[in-house]
N, CA, C and O of each residue as an XYZ file, in Angstrom:
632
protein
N    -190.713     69.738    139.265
C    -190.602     69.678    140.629
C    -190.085     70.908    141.276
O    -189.652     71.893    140.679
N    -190.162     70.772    142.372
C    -189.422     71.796    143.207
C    -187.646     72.116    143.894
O    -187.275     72.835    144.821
N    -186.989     71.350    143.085
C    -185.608     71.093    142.934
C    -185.307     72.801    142.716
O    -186.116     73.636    142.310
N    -184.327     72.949    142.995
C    -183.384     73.993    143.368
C    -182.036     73.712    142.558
O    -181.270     72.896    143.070
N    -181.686     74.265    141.421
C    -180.283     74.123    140.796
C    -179.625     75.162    141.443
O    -180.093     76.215    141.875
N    -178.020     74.576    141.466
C    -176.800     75.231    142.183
C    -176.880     75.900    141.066
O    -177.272     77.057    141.220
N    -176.599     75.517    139.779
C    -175.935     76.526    139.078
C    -177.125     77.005    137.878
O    -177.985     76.439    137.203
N    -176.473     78.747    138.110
C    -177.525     79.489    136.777
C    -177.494     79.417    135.338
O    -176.531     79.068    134.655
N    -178.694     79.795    134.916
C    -178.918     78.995    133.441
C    -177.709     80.110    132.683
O    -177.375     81.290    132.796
N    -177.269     78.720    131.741
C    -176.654     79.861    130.350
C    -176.918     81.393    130.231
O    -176.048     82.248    130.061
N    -178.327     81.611    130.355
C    -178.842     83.238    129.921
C    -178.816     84.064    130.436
O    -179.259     85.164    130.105
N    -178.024     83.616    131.867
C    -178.416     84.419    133.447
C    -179.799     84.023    134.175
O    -179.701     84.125    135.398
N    -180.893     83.653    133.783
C    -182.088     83.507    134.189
C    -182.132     82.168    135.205
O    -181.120     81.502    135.425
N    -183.545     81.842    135.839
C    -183.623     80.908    137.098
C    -183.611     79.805    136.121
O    -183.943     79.964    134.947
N    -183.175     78.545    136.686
C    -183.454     77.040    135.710
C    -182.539     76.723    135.282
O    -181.773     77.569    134.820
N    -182.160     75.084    135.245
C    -180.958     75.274    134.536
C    -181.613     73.898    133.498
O    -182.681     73.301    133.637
N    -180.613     73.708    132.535
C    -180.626     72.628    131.225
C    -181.295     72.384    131.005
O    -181.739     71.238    130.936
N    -182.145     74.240    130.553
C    -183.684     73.982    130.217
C    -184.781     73.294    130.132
O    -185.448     72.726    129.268
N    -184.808     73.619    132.001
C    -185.877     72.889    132.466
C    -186.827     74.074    133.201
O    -186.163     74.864    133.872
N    -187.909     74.255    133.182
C    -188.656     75.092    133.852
C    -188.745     74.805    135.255
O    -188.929     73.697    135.760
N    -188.586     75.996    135.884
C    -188.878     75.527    137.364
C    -190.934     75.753    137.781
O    -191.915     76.193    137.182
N    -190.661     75.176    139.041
C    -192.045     75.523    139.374
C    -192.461     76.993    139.574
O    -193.666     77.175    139.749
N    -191.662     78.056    139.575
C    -192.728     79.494    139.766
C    -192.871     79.449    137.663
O    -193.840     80.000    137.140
N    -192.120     78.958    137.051
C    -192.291     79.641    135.776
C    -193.416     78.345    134.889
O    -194.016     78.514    133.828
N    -193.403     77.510    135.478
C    -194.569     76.442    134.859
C    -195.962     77.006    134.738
O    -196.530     76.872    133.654
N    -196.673     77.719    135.885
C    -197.509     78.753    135.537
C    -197.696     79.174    134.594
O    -198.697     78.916    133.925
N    -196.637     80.077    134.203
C    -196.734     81.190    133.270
C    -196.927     80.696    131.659
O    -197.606     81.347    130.864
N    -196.375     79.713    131.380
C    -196.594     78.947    130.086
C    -195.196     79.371    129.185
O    -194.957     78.854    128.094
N    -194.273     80.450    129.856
C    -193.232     81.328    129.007
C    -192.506     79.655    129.109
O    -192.700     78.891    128.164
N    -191.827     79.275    130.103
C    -191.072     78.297    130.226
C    -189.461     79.160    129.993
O    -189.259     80.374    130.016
N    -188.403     77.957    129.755
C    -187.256     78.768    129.432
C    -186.440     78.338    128.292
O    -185.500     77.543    128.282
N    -187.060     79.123    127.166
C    -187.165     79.240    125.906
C    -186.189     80.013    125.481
O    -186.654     80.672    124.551
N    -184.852     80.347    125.697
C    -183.745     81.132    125.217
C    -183.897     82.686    125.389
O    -183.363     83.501    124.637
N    -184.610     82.970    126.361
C    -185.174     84.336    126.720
C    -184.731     84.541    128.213
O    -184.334     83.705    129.026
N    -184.902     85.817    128.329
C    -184.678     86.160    129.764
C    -186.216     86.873    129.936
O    -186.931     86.948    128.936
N    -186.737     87.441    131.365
C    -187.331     87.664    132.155
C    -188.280     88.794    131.072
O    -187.665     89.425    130.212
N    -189.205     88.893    131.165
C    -190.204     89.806    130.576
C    -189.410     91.083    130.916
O    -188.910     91.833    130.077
N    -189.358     91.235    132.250
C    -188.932     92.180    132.626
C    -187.687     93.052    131.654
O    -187.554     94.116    131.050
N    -186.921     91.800    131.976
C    -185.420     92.376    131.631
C    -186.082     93.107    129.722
O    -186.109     94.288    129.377
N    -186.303     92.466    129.291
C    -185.980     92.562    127.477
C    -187.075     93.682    127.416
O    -187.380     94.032    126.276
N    -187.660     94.248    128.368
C    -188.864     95.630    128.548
C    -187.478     96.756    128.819
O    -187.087     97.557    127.970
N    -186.869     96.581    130.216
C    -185.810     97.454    130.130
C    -184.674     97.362    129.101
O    -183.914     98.284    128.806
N    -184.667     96.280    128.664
C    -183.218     96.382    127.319
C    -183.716     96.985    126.094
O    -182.975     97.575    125.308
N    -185.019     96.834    125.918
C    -185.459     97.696    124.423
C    -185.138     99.111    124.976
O    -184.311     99.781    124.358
N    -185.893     99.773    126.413
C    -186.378    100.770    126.766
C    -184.643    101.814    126.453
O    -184.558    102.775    125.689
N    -183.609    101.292    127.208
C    -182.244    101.143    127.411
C    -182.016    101.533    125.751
O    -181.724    102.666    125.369
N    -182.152    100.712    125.126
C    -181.989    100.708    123.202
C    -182.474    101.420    122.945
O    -181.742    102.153    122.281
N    -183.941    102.014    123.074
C    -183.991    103.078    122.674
C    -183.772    104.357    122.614
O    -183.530    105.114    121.674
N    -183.953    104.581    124.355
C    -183.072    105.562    124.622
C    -181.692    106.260    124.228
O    -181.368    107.447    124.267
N    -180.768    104.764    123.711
C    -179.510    105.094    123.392
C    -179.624    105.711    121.512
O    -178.768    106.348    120.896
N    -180.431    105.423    121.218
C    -180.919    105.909    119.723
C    -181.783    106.692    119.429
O    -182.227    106.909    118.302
N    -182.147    107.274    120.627
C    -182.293    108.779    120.755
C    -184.241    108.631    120.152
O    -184.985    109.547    119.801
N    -184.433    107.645    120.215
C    -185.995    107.387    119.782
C    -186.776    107.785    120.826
O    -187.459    108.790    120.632
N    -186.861    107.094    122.182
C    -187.409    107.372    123.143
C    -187.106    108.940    123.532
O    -186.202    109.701    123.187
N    -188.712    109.170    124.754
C    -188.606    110.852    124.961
C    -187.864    110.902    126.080
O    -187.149    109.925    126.303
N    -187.857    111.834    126.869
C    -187.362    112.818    127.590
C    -186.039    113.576    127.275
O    -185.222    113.879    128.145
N    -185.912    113.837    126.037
C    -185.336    114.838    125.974
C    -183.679    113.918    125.294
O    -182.656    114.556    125.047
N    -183.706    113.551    125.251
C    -182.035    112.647    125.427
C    -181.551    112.622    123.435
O    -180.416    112.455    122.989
N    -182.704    112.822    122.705
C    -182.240    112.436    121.609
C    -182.257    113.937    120.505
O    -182.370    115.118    120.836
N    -182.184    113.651    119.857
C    -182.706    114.833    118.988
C    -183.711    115.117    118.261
O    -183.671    114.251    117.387
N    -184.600    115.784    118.056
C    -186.086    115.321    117.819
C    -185.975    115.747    116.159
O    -184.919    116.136    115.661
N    -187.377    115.589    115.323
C    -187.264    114.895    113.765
C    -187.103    116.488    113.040
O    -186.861    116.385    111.838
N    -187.171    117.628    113.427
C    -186.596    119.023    112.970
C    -185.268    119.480    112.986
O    -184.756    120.331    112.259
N    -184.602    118.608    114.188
C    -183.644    118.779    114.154
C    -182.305    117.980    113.281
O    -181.240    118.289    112.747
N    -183.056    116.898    113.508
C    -182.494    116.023    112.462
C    -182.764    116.306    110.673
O    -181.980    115.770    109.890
N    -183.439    116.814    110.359
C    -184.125    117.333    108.888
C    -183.090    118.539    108.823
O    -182.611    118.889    107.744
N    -182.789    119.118    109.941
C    -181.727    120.775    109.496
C    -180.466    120.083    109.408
O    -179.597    120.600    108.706
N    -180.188    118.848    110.086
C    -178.932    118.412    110.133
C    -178.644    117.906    108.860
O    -177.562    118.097    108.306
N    -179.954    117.002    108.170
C    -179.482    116.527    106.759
C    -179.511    117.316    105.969
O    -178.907    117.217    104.901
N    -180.304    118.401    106.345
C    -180.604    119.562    104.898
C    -179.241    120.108    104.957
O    -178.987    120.557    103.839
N    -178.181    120.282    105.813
C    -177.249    121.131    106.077
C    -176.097    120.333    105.699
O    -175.077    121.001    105.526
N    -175.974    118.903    105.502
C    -175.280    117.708    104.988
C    -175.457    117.895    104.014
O    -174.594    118.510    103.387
N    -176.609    117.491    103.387
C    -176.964    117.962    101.906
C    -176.493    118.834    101.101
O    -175.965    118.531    100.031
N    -176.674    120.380    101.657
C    -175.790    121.368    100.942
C    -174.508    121.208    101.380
O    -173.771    121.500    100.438
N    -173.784    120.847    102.470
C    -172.274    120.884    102.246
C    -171.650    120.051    101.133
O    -170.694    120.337    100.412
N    -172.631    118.631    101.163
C    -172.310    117.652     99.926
C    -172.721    118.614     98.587
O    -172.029    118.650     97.570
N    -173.254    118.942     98.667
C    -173.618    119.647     97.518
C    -172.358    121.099     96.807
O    -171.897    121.262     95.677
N    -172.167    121.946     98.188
C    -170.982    122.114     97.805
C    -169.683    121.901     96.988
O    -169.111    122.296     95.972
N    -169.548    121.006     98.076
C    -168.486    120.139     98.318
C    -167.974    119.944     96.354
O    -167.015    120.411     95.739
N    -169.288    118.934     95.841
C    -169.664    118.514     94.891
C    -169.557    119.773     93.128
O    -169.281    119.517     91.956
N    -169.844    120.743     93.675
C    -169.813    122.195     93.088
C    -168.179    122.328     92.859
O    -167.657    122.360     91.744
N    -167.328    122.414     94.359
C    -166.244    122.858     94.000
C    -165.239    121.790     93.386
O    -164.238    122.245     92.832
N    -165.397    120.520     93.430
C    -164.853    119.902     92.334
C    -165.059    119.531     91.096
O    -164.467    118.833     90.274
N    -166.261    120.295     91.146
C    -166.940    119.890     89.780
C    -166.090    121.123     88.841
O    -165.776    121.011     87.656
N    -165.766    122.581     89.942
C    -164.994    123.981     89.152
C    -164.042    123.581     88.998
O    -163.699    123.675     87.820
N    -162.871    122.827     90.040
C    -161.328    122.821     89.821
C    -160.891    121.465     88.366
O    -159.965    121.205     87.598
N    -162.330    120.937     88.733
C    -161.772    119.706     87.221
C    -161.879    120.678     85.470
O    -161.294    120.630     84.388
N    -163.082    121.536     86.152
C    -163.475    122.429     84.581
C    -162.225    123.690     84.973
O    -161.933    123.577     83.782
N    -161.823    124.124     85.191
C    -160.212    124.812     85.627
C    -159.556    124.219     84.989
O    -159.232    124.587     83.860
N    -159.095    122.915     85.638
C    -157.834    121.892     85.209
C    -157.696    121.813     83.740
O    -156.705    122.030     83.043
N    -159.591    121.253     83.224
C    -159.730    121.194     81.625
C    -158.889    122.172     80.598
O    -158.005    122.029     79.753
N    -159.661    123.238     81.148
C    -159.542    124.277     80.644
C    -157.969    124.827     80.426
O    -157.531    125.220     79.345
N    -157.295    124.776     81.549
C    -156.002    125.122     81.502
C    -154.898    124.053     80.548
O    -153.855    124.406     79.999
N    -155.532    122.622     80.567
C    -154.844    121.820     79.193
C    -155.424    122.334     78.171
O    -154.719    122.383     77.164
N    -156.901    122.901     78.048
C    -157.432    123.022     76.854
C    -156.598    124.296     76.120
O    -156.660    124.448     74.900
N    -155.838    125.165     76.960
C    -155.366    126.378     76.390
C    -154.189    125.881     76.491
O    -153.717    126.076     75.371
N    -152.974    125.076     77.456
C    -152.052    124.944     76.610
C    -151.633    124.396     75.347
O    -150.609    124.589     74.692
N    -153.326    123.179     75.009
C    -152.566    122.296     74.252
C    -153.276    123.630     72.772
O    -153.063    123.496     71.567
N    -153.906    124.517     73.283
C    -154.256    125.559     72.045
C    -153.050    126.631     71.943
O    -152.740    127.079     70.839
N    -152.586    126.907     72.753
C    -151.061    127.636     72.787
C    -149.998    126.879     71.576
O    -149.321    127.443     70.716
N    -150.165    125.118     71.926
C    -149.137    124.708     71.406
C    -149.234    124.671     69.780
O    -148.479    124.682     68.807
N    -150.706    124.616     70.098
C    -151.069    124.425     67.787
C    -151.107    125.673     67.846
O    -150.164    126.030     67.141
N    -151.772    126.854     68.375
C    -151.844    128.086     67.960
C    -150.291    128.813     67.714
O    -149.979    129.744     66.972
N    -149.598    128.124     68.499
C    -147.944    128.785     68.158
C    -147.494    128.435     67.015
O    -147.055    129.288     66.243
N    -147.514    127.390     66.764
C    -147.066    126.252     65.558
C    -147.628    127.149     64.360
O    -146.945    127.607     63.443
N    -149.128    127.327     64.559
C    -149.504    128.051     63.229
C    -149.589    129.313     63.210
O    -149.981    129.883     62.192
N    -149.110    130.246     64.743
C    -148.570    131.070     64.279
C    -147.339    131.629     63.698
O    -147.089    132.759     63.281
N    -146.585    130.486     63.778
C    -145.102    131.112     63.019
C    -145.422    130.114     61.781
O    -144.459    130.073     61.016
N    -146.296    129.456     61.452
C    -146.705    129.524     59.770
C    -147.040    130.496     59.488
O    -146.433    130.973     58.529
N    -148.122    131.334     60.088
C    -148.502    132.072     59.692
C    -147.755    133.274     59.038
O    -147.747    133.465     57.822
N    -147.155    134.032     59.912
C    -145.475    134.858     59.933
C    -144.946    134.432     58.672
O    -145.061    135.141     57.672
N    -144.452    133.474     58.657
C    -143.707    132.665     57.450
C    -144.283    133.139     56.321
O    -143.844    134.014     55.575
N    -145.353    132.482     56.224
C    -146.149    133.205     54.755
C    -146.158    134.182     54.765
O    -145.481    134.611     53.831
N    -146.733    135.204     55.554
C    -146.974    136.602     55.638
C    -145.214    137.113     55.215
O    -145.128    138.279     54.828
N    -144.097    136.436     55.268
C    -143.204    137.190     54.992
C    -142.692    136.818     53.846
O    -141.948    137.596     53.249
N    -143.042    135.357     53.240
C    -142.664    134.978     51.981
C    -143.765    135.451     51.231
O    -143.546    135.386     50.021
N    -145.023    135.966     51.572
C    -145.712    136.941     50.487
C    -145.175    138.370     50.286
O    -145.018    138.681     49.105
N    -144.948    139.046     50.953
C    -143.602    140.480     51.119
C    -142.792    139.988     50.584
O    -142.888    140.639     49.544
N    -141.716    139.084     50.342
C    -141.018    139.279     49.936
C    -141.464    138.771     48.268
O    -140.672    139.365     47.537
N    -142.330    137.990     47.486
C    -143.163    138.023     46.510
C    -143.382    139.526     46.440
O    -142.497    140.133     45.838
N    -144.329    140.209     46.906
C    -144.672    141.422     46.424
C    -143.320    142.420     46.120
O    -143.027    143.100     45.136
N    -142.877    142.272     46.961
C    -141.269    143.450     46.889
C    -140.604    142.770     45.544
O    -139.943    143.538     44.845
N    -140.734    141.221     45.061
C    -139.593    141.319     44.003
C    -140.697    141.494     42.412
O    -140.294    141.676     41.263
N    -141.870    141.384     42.806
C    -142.871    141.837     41.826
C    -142.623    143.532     41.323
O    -142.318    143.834     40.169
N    -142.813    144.482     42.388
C    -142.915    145.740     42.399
C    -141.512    146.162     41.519
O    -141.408    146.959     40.587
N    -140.602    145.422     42.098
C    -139.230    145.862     41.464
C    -138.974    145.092     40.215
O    -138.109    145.513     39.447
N    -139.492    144.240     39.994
C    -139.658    143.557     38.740
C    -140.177    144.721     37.394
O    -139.529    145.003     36.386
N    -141.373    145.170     37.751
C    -142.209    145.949     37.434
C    -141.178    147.579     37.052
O    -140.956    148.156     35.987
N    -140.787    147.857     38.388
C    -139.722    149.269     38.011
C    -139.185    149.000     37.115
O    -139.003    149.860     36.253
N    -138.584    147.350     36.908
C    -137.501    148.012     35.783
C    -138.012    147.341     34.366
O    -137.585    147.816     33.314
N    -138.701    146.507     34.355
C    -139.240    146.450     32.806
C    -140.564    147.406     32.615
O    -141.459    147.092     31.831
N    -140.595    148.406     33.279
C    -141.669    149.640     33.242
C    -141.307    150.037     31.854
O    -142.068    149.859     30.903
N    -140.145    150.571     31.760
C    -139.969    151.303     30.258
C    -139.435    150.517     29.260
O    -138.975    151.164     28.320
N    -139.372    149.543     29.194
C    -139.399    148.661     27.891
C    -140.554    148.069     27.582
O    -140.819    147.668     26.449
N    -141.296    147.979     28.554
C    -142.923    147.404     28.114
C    -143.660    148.095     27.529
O    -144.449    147.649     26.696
N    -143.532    149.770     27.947
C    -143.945    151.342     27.492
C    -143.602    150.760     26.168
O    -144.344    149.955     25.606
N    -142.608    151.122     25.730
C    -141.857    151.230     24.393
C    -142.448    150.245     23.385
O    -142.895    150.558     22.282
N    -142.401    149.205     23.823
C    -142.431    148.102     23.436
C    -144.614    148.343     22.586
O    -144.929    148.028     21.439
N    -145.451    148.861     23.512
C    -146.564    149.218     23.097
C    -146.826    150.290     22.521
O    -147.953    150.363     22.030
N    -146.144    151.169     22.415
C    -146.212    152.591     21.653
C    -145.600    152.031     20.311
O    -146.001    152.376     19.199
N    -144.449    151.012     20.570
C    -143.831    151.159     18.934
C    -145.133    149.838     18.472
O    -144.944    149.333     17.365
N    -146.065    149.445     19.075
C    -146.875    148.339     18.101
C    -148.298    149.248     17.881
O    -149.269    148.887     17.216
N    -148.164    150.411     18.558
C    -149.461    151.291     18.439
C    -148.981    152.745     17.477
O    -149.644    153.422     16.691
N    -147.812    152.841     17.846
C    -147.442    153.884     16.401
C    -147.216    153.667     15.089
O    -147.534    154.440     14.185
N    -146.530    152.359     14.940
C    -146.364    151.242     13.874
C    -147.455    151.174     12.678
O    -148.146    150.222     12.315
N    -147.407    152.040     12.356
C    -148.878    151.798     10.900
C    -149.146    151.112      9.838
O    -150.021    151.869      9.416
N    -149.116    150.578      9.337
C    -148.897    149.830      8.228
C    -150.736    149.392      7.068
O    -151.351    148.326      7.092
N    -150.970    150.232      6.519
C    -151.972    150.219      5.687
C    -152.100    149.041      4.604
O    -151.592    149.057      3.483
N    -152.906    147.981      5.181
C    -153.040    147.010      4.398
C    -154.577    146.764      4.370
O    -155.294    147.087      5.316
N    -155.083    146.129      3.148
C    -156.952    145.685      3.462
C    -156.387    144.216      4.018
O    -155.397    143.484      3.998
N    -157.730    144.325      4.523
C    -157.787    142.874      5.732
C    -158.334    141.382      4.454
O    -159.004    141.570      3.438
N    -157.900    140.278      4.845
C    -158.045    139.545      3.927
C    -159.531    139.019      3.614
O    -160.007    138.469      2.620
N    -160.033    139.371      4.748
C    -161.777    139.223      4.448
C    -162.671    140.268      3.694
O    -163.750    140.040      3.148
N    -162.135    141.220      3.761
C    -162.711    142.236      3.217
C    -163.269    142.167      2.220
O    -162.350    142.188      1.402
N    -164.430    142.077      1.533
C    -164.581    142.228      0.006
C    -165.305    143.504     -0.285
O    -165.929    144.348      0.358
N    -164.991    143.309     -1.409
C    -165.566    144.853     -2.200
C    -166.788    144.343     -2.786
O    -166.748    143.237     -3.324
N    -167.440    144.740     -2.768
C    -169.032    144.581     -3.526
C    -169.278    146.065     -4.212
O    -169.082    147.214     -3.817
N    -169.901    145.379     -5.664
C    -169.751    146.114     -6.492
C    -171.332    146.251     -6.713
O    -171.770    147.002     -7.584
């Protein structure tokens, strides 16, 4: 009918407790949880605009956006580089103290031996000085020593 509601629908739109009025019975839309053709033409238009899709100028167009990610990209990429150096740094700097700590360890083994072999050689050498001339002696008197005997294998063949 041609009834006139005081009060406006839920959606803002004409009609109320979804009932169609007579200009919208025509149309076949009825009032279906929608607002006005109109309106939801300007609310996309509005949406898009604000997302920079639509033209005149308002958004940023698809080159510019491609330098923006390419330029994201390498900072992440960076970014990504220089912690990838300070962790191989970090490594590295345990890897040499904890080689400091065995390399010390076995270098004063090392030392150690190296000085308990010196002191081996030094009591060898002097060992040596002084049974030098009794060892002399000792082979001259078994090489001057003569003693003419036949050997017990020896035979005489006649």
């Amino acid at each position: 009918g041609g009834q006139q509601h005081a009060a406006p629908c839920p959606h803002g739109g004409p009609g109320g407790q979804g009932q169609p009025q007579a200009e919208e019975a025509g149309t076949g839309q009825g009032h279906r949880g929608g607002h006005r053709p109109g309106a939801v033409v300007g609310a996309a238009q509005h949406l898009h605009q604000g997302l920079g899709v639509a033209g005149g100028g308002l958004g940023p167009g698809p080159a510019v956006l491609q330098t923006r990610k390419a330029r994201r990209l390498k900072q992440a990429k960076e970014e990504a580089q220089m912690e990838v150096e300070q962790y191989r740094r970090e490594r590295e700097q345990e890897f040499q103290s904890k080689q400091q700590a065995a390399m010390g360890s076995q270098g004063n083994l090392s030392a150690e031996v190296e000085q308990a072999t010196r002191r081996q050689v030094q009591g060898m050498q002097s060992s040596q000085q002084r049974n030098r001339e009794r060892v002399l002696a000792q082979l001259l008197g078994m090489v001057c020593d003569v003693r003419p005997q036949v050997h017990p294998n020896y035979r005489i063949s006649a």
